[in-house]
FIVEXKOL-438593 format. One record per residue: residue in one letter; x, y, z negated of N, C-alpha, C, O in turn. Coordinates in steps of 0.001 Angstrom, whole numbers, plus 524288, in hexadecimal, padded with zeros to 5 digits. Layout:
<sites>
AXYZXYZXYZXYZ;...
</sites>
This chain:
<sites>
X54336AC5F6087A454234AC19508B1D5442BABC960887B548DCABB8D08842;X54016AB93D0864F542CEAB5CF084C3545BCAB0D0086F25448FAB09108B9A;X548FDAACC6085AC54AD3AA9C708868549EEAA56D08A125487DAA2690869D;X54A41AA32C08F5A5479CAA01F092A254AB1A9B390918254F3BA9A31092B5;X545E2A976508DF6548FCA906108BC754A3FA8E940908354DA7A8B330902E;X54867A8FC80966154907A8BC9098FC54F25A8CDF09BC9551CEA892509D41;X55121A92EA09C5A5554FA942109D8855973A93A80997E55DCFA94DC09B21;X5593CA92580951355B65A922F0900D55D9BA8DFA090DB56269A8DE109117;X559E4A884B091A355A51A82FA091DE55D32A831409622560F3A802F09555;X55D72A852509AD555E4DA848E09F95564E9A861A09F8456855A83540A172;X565CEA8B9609C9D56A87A8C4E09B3156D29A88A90980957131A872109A2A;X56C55A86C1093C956EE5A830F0904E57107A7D140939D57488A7A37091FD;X56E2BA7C540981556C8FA77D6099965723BA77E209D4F575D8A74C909C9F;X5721DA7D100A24B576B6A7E4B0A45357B28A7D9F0A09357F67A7B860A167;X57976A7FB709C7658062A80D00988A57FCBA7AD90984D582AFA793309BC5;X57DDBA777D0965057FB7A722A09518581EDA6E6609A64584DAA6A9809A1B;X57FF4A705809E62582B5A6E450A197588CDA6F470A15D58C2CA6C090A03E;X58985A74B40A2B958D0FA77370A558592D4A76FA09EBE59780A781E09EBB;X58F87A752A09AB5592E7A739D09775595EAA6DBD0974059A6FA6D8F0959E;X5939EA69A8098B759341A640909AEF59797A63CD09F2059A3BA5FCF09F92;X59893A69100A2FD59E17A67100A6905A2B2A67D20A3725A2A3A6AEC09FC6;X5A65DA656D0A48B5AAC8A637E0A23C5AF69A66D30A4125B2BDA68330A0E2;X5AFC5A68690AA1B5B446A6CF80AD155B2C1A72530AD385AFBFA74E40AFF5;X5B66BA737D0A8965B4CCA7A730A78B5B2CAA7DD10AC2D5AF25A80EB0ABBA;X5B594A7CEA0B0D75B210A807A0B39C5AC78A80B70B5ED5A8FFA83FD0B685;X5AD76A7AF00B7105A8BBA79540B8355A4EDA7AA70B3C85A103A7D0B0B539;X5A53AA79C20AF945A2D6A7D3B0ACA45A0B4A81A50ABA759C30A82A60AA58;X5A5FAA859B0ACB35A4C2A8B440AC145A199A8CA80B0DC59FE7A91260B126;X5A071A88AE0B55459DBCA8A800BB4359847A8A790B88459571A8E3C0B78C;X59763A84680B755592DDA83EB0B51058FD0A87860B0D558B47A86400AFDD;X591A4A8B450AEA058F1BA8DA10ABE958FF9A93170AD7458D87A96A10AB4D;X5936EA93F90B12C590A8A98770B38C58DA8A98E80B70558BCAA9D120B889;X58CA7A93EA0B90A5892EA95190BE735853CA90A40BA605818BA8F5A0BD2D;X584F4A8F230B75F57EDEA8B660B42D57BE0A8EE60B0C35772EA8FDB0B12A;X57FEDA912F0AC7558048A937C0A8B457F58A99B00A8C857B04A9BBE0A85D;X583E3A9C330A95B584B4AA1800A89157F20AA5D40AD5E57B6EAA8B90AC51;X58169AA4030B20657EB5AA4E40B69957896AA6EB0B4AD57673AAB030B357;X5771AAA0B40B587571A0AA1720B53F56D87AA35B0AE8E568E4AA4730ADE5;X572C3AA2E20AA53570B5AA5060A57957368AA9750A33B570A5AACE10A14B;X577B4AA9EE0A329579F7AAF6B0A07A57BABAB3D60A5B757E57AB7A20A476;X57A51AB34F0AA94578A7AB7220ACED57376ABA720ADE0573B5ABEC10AFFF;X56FC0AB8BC0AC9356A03ABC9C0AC5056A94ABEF10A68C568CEAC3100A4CF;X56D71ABB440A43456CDEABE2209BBD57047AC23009D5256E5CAC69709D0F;X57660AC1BE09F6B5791FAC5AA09FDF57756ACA880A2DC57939ACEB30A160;X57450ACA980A673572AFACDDD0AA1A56F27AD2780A5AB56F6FAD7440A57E;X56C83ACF610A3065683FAD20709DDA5699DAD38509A5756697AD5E809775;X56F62AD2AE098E3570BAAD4C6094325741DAD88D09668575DBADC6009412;X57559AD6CB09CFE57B67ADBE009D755784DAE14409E8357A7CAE58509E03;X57167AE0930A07956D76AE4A10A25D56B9BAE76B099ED569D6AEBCC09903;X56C63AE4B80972956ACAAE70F0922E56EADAEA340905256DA0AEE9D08EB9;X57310AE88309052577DEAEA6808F0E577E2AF088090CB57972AF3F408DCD;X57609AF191095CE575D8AF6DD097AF570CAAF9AE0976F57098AFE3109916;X56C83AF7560957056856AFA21092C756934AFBA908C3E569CCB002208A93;X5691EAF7210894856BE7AF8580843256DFCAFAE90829D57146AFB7A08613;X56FE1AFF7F07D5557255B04D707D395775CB006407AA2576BAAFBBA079A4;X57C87B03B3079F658035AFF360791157EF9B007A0720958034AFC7206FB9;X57DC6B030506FA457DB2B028C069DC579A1AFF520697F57A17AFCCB0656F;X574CCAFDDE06C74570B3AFA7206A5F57349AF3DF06C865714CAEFD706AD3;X577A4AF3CF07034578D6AEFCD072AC57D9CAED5B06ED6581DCAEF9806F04;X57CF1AE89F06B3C58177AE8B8067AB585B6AE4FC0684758937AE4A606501;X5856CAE0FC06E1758896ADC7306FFA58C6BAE02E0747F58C21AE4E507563;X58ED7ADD700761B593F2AE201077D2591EDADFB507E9D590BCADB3007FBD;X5920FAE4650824F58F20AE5050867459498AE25E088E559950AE28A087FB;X59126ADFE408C72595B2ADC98090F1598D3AE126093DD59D19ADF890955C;X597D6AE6B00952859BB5AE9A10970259DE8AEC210929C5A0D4AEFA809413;X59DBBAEBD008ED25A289AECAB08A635A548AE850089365A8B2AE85F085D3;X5A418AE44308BCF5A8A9ADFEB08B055AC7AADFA308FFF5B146ADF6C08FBF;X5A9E8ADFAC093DF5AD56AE266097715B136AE6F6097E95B563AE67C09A40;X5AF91AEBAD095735B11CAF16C0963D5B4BEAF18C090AC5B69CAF5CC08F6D;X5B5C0AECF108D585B767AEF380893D5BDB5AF113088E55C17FAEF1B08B1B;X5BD78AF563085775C4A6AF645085B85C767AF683082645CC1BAF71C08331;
</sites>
């Protein structure tokens, strides 16, 4: 599926805002509810659903529940 310029632009556009405030938190609000939310939650959802189709020897980046579970 390739990637959509207009959500691309749309993301970059949020980050430049939400880089422009000056009070860290206010900041960190802004890019989770501008930023993260509406763009690295549908990617995360797709990669955390591959992760458990994928065999782990063909999978060669370290799976988000082995970064969790590690000991």
């Amino acid at each position: 599926m390739p990637a959509d310029p207009a959500a691309i632009t749309s993301a970059l556009g949020q980050r430049k805002i939400a880089n422009a405030i000056g009070d860290t938190r206010t900041k960190a609000i802004a890019y989770n509810s501008q930023v993260k939310d509406p763009f690295f939650d549908p990617i995360r959802y797709s990669v955390d659903k591959l992760e458990l189709l994928v065999d782990d020897n063909e999978w060669v980046l370290t799976k988000y529940r082995e970064l969790l579970f590690l000991r």
